[in-house]
N, CA and C of each residue as an Amber inpcrd file, in Angstrom:
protein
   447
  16.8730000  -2.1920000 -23.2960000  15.4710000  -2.5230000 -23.3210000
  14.6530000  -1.2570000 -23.5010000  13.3140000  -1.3070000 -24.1100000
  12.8490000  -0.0140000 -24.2220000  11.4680000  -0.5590000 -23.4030000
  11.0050000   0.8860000 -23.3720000   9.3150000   0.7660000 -22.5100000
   8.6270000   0.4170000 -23.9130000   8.6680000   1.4000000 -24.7640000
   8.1190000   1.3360000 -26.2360000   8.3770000   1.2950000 -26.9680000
   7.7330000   0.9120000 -28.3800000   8.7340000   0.9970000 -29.6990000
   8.1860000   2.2340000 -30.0190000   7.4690000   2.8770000 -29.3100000
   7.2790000   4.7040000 -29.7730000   8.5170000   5.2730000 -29.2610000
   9.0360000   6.0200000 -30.1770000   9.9520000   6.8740000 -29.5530000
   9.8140000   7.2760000 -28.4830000   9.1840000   8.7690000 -28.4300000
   8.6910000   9.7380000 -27.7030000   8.0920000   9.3160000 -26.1130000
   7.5620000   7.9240000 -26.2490000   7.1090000   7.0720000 -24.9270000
   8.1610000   6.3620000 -24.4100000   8.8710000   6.0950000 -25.4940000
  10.3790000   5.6880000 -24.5640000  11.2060000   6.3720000 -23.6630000
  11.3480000   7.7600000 -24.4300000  11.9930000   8.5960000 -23.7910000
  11.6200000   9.2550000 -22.9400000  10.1920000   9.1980000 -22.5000000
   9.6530000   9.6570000 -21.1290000   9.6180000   9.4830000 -19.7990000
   9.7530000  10.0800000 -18.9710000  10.5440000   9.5230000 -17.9470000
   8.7790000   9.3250000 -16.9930000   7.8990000   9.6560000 -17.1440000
   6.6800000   9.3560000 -16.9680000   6.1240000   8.2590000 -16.8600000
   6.4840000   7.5520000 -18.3000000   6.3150000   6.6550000 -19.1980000
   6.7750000   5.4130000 -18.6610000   8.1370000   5.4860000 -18.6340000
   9.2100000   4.8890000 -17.8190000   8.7080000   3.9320000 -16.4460000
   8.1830000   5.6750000 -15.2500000   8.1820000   5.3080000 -13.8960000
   6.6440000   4.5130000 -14.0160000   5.7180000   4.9320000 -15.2520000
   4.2860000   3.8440000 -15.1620000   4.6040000   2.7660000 -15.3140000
   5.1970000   2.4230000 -16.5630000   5.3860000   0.7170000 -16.6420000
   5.5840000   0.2050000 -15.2410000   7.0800000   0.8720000 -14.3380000
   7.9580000   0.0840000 -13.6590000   6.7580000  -0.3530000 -12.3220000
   5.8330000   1.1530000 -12.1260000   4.8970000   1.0210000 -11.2460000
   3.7010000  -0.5530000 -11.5940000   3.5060000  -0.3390000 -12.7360000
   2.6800000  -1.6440000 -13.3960000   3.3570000  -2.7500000 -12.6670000
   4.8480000  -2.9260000 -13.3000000   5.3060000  -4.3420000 -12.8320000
   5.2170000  -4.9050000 -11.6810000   5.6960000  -3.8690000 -10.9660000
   5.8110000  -3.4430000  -9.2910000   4.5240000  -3.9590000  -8.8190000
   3.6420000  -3.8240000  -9.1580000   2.0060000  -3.7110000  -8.5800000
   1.3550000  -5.2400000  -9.0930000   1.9440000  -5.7060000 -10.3090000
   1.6240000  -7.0340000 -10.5000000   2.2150000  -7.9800000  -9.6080000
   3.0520000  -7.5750000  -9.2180000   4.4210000  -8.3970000  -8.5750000
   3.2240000  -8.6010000  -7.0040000   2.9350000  -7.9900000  -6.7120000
   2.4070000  -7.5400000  -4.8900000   1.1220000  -8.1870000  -5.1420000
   0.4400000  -8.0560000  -6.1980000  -1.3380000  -8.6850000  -6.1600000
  -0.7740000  -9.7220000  -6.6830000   0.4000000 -10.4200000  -7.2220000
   0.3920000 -12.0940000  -7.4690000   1.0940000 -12.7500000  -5.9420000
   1.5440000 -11.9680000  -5.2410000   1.9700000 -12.7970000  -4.0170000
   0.9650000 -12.3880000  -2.9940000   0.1330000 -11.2960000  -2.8900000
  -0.9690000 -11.8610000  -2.0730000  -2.2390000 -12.3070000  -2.6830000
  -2.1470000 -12.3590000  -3.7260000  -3.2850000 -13.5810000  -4.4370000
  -3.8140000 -14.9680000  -3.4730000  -2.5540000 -15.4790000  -3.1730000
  -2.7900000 -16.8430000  -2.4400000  -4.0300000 -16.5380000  -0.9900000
  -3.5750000 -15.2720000  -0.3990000  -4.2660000 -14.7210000   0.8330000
  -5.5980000 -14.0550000   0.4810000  -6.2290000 -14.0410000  -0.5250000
  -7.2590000 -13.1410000  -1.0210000  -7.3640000 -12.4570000  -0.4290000
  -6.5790000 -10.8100000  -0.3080000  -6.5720000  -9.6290000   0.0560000
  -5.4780000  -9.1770000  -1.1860000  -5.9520000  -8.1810000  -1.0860000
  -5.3330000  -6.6650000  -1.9040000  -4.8490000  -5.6220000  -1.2840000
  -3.4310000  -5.3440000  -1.8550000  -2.4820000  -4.2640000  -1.4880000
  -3.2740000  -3.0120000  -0.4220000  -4.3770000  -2.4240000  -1.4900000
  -4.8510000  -1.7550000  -0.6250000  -5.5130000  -2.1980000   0.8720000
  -5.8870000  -2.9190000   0.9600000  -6.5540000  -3.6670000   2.5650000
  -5.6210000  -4.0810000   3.1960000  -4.3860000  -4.2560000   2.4400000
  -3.1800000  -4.7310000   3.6250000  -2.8240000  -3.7290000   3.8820000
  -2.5990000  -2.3110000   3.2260000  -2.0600000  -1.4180000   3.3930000
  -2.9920000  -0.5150000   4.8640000  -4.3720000  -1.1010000   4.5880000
  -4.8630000  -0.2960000   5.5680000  -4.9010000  -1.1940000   6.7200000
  -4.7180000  -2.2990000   6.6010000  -4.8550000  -3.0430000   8.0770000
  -3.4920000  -2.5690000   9.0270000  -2.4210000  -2.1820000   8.2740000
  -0.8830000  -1.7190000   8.3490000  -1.4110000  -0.6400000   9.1370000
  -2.2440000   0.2900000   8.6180000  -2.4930000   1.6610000   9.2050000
  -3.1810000   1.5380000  10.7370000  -3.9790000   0.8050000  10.3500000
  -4.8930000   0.4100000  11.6190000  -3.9830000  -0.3250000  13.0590000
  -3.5000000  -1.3960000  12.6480000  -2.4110000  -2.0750000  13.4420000
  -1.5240000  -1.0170000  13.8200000  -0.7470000   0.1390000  13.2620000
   0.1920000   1.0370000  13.4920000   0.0450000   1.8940000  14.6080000
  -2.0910000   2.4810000  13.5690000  -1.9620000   3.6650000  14.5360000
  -3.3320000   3.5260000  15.3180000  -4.2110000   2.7690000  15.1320000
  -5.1140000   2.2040000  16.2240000  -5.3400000   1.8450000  17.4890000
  -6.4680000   1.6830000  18.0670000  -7.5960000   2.4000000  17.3250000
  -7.9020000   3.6370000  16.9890000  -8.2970000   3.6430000  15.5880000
  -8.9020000   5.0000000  15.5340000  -9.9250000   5.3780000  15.0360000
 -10.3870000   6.8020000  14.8390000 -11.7550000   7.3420000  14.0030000
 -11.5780000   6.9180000  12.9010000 -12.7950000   6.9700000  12.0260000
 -13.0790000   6.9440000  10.6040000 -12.4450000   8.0950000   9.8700000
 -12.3690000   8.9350000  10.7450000 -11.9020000  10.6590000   9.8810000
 -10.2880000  10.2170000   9.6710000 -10.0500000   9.5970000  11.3420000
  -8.2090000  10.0670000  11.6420000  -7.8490000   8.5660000  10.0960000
  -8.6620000   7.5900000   9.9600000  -8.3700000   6.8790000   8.9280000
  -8.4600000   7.0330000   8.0690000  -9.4660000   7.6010000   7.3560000
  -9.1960000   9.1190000   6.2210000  -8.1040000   9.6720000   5.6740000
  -7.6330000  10.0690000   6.5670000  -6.3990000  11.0600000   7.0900000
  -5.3620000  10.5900000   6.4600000  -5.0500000   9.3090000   7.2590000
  -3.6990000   8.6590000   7.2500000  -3.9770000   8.2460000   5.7740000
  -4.6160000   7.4680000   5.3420000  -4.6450000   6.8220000   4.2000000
  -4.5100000   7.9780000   2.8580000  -4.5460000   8.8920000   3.0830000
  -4.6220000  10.2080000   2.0270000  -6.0510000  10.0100000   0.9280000
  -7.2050000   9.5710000   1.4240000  -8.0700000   9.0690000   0.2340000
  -9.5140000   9.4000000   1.0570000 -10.3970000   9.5360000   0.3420000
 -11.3780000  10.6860000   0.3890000 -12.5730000   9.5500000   0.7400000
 -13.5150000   9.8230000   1.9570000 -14.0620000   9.5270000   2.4950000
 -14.8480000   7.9110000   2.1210000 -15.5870000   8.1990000   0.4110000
 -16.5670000   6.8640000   0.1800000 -14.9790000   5.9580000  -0.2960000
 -13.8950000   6.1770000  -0.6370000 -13.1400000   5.2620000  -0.8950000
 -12.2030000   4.7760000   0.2410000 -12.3390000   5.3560000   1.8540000
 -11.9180000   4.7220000   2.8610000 -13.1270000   3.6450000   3.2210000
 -14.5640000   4.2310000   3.0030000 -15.3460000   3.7450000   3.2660000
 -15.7580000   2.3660000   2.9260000 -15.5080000   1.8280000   1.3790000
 -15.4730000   1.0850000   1.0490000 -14.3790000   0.0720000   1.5350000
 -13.3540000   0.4770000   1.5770000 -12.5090000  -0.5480000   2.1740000
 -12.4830000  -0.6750000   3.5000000 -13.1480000  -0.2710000   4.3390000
 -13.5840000  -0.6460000   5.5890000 -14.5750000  -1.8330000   6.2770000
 -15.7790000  -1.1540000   4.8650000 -16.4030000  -2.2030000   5.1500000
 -16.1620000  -3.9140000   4.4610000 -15.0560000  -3.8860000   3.0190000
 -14.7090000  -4.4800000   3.0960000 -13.7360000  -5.3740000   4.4330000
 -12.8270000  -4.9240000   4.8640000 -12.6810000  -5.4680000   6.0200000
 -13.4000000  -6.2010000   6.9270000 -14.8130000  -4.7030000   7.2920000
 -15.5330000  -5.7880000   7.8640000 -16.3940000  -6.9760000   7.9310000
 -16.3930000  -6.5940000   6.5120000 -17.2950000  -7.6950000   5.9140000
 -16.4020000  -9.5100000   6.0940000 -15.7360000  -8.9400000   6.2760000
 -14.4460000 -10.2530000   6.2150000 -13.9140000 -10.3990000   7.7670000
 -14.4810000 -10.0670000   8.5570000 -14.1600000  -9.9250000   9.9830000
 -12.7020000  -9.7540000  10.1750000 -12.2680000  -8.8690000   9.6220000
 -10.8780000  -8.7070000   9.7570000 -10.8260000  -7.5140000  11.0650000
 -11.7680000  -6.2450000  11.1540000 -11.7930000  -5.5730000  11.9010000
 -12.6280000  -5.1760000  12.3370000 -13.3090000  -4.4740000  13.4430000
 -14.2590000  -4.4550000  14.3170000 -14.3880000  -2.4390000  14.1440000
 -15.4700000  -2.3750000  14.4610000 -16.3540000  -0.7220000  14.3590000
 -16.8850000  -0.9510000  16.0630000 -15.9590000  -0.1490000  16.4820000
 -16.9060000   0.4360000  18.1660000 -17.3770000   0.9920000  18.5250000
 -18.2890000   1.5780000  18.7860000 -18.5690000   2.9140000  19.4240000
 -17.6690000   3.7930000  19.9500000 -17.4210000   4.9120000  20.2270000
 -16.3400000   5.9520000  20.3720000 -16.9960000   6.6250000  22.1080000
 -16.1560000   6.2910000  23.0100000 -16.7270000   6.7210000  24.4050000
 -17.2690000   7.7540000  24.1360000 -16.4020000   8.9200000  23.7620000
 -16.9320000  10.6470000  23.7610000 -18.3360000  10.9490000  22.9130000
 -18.5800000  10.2000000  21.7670000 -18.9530000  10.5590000  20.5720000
 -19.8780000   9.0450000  20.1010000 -20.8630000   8.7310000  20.1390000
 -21.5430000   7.9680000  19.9270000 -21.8660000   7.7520000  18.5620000
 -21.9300000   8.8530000  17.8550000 -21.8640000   8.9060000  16.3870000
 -20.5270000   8.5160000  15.7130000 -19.3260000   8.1480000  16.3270000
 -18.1650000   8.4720000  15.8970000 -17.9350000   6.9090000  16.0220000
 -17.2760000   6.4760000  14.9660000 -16.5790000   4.7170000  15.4820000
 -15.5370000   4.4910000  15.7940000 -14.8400000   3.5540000  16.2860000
 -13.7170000   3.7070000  16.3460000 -13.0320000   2.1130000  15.8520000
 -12.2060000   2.5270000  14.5390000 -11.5880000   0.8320000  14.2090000
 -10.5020000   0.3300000  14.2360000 -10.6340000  -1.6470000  15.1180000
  -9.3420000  -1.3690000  15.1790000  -9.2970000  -2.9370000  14.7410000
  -8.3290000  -3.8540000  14.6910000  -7.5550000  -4.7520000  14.0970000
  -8.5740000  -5.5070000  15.4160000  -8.7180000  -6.8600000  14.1360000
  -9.3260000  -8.5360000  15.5450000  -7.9330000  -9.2050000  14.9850000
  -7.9440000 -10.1750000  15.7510000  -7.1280000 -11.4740000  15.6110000
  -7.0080000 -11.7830000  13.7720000  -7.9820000 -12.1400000  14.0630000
  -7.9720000 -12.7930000  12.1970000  -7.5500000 -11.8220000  11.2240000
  -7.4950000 -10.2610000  11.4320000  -6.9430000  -9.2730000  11.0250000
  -5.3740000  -9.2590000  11.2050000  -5.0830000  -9.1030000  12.2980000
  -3.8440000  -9.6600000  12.7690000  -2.9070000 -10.6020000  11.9550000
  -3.7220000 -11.7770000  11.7750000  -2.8900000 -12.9420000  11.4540000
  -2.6060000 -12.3750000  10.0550000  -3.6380000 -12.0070000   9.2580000
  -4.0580000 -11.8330000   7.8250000  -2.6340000 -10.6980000   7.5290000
  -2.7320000  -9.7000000   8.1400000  -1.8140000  -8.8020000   8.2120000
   0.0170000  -9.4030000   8.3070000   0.1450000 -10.1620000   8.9700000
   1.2510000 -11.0750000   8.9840000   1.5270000 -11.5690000   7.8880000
   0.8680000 -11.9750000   7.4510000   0.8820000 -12.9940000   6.4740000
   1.0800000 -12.4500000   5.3970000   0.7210000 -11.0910000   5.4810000
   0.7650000 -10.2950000   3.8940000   2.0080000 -10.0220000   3.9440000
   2.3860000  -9.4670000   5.1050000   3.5470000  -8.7380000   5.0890000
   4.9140000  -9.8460000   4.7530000   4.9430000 -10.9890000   5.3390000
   5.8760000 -12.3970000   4.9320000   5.5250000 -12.0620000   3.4330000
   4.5830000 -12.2280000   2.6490000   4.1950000 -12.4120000   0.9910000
   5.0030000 -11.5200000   0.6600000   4.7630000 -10.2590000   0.8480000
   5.6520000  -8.9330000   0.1490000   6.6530000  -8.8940000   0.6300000
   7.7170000  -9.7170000   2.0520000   8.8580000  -9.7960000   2.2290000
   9.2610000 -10.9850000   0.7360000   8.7090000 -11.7230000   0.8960000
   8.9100000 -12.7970000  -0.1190000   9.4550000 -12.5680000  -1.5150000
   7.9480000 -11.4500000  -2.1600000   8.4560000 -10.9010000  -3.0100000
   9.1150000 -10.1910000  -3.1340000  10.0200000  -9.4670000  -2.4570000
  11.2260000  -8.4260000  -2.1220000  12.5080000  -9.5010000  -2.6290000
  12.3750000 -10.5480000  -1.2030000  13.2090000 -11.3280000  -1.7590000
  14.0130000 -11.9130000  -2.8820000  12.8630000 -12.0310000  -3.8850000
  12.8360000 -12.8910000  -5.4090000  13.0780000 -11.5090000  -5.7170000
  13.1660000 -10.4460000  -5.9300000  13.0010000  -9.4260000  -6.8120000
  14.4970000  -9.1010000  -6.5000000  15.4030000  -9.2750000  -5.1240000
  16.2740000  -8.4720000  -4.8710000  17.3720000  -9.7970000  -5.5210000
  16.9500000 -11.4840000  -5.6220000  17.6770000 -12.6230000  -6.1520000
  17.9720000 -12.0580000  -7.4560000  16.9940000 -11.2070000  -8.1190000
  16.7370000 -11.4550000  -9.9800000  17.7030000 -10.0600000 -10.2460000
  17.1630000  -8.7840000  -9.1740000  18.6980000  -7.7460000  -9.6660000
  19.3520000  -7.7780000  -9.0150000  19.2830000  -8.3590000  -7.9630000
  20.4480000  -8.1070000  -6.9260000  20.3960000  -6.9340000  -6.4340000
  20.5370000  -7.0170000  -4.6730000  20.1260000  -6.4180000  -3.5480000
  21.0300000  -4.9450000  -3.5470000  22.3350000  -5.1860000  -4.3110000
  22.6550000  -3.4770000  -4.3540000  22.3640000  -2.6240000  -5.0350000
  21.4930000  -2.9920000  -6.3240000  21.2040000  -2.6440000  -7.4360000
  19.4830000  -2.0350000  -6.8050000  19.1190000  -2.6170000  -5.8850000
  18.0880000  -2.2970000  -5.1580000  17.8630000  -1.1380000  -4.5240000
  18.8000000  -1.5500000  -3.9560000  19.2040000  -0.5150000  -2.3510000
  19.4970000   1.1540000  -3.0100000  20.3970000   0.7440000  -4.3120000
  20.5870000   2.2170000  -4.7360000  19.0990000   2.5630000  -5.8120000
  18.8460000   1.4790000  -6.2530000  17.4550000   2.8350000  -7.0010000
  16.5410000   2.8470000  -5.7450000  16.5350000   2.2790000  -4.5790000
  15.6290000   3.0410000  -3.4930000  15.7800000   4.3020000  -3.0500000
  17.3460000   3.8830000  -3.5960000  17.8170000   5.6510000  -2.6460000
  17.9350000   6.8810000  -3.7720000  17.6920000   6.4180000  -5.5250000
  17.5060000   7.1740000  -6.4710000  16.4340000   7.5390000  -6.0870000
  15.1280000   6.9420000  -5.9020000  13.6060000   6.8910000  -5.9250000
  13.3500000   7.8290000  -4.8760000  14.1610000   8.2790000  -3.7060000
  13.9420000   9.0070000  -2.8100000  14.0820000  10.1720000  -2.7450000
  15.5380000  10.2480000  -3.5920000  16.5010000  11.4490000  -4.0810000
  15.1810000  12.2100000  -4.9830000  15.1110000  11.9620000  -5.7220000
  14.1990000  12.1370000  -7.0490000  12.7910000  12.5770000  -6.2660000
  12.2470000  12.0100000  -5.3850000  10.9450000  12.4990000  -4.6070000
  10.9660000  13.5330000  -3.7790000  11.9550000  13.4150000  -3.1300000
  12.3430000  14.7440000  -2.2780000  12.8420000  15.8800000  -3.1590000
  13.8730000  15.8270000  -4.3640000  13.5320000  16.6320000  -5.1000000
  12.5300000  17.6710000  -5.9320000  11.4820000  16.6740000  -5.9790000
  10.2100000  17.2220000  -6.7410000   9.3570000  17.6950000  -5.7290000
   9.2880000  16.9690000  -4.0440000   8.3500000  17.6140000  -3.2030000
   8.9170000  18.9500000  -2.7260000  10.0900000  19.1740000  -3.3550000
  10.9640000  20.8050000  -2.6510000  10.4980000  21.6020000  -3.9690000
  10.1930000  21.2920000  -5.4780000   9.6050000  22.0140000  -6.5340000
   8.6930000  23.0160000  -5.9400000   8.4540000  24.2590000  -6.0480000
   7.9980000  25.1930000  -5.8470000   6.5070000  25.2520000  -7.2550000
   6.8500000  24.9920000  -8.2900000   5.3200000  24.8170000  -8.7040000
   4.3800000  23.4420000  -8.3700000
């Protein structure tokens, strides 16, 4: 199978890991489609549930993404009463956010969806065929995060 009928885009290993990321990413917004939430808001309710409650900064942080784009998905959240903004004992200026119930459930529910789709994905290549490009995908990352440029 090729990525492209361009040569040069075929043979890229760039090229390659975008498509697979594309598929990958269609795959996750068609199984939480049904839940109207997006990867990213599950991903942060994950953060919140994990490491909550916390600041706006320490959520910043964790999420690796720069202030108006935590921001936005926060207040998405709250806009959806998924999570609550408190006041911060020490720091009155400071909020502190953490997971409600309906966040909770929502969060469950995503996570069953993307077990789901794991599932079907591991039926169609089969689960060893999985297991080892997870452990290529790792090999290969830890490789490049030890790259010195």
């Amino acid at each position: 199978m090729r990525f492209s009928e361009i040569d040069v885009l075929d043979e890229s290993i760039f090229f390659a890991v975008s498509s697979l990321h594309y598929v990958m990413r269609q795959k996750i917004t068609l199984a939480l489609e049904p839940l109207n939430i997006t990867s990213e808001m599950l991903g942060s309710m994950l953060i919140i549930a994990d490491k909550g409650p916390l600041t706006t900064n320490q959520f910043c942080c964790y999420q690796g993404r720069g202030r108006s784009t935590s921001k936005r998905i926060i207040d998405r959240l709250q806009q959806r009463q998924l999570i609550a903004l408190d006041d911060n004992e020490c720091d009155k200026r400071v909020k502190n956010i953490r997971l409600l119930p309906a966040g909770e459930k929502l969060l469950k529910q995503g996570l069953q969806a993307i077990q789901q789709a794991r599932q079907a994905l591991e039926k169609k290549v089969g689960t060893k065929q999985l297991t080892q490009f997870m452990a290529n995908v790792r090999e290969m990352y830890t490789l490049l995060q030890d790259d010195p440029e």
